[in-house]
C-alpha positions as CSV (number, residue, x, y, z in Angstrom):
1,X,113.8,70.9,68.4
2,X,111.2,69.0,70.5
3,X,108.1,70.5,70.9
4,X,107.1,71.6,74.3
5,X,104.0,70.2,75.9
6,X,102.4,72.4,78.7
7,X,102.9,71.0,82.0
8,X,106.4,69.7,80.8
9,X,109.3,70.5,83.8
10,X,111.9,72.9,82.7
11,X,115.5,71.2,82.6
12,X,118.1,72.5,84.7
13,X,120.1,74.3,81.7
14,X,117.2,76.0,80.9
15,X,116.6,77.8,84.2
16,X,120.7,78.8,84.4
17,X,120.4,82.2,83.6
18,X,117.6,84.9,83.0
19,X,118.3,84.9,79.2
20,X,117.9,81.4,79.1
21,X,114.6,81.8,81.2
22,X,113.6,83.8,79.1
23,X,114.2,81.8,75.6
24,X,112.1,78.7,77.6
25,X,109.5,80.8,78.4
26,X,108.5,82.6,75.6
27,X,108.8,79.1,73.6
28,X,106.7,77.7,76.1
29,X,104.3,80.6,76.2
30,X,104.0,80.7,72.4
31,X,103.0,77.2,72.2
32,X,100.5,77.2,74.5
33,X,99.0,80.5,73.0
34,X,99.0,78.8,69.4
35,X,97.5,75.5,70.8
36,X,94.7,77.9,72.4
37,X,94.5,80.0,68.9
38,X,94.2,76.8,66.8
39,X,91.0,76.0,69.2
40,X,89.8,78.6,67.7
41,X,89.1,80.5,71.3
42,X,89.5,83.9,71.0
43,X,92.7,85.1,72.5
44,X,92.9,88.8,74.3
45,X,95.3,90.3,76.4
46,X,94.0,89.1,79.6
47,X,94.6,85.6,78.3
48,X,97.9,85.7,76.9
49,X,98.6,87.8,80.5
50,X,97.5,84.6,82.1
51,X,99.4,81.9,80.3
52,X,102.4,84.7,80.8
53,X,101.7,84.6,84.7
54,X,100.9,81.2,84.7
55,X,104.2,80.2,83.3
56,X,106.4,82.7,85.6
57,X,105.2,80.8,88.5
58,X,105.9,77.4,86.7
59,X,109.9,78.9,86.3
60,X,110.0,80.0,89.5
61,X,109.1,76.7,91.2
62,X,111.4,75.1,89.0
63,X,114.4,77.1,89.7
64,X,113.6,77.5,93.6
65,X,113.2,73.3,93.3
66,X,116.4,73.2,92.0
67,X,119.8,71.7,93.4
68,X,121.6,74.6,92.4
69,X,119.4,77.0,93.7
70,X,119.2,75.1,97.5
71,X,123.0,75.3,97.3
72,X,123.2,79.1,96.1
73,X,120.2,79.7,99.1
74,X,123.0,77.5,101.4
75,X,125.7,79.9,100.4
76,X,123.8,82.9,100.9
77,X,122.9,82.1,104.3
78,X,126.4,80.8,105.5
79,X,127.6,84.5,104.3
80,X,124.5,85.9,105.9
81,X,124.6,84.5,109.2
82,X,128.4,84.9,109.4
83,X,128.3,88.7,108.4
84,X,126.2,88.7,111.7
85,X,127.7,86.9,114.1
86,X,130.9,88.8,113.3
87,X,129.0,91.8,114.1
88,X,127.7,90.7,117.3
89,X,131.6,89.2,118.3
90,X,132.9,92.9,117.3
91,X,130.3,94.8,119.1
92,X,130.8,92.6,122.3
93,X,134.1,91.5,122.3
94,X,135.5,93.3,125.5
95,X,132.9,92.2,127.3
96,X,133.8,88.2,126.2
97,X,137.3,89.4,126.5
98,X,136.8,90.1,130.8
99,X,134.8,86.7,130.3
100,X,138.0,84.8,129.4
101,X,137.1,84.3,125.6
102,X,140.4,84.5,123.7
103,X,141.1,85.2,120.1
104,X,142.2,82.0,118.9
105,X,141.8,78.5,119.9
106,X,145.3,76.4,120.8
């Protein structure tokens, strides 16, 4: 397997699924930790909390940045904003009724 460079863009297959999030990360997180150990800077927690956070946000990015995210987000809305308008037709409905609105269209 390729190494992984920091910095370089997660691929779509590996932000599909939180396991595979995961697998990416933690490769990604361990190279960066060894390319800091073999600079032979001390690594502590707060550190290797750092890179962690650091690359969380890089994931996130990447899977908000992604096409199937925007179309998921897309879908979520559509079934968001029709939930409410049906609620709004149901709790006014007489009202459009005496209005002249009619069920169906001809």
């Amino acid at each position: 397997m390729a190494e992984r460079k920091a910095g370089q863009p997660y691929t779509t297959e590996e932000i599909l699924s939180f396991d595979r999030i995961k697998r990416a990360m933690t490769a990604r997180i361990l190279d960066r930790i060894e390319d800091l150990w073999q600079e032979k800077q001390p690594i502590g927690v707060e550190q290797m909390n750092e890179v962690i956070t650091n690359e969380w946000q890089r994931v996130k990015e990447a899977v908000r940045s992604s096409p199937a995210a925007r179309e998921a987000f897309r879908k979520y809305l559509e079934r968001t904003i029709s939930e409410q308008i049906d609620k709004l037709m149901r709790e006014e409905k007489a009202e459009l009724e005496s209005l002249g609105v009619v069920e169906k269209s001809l």
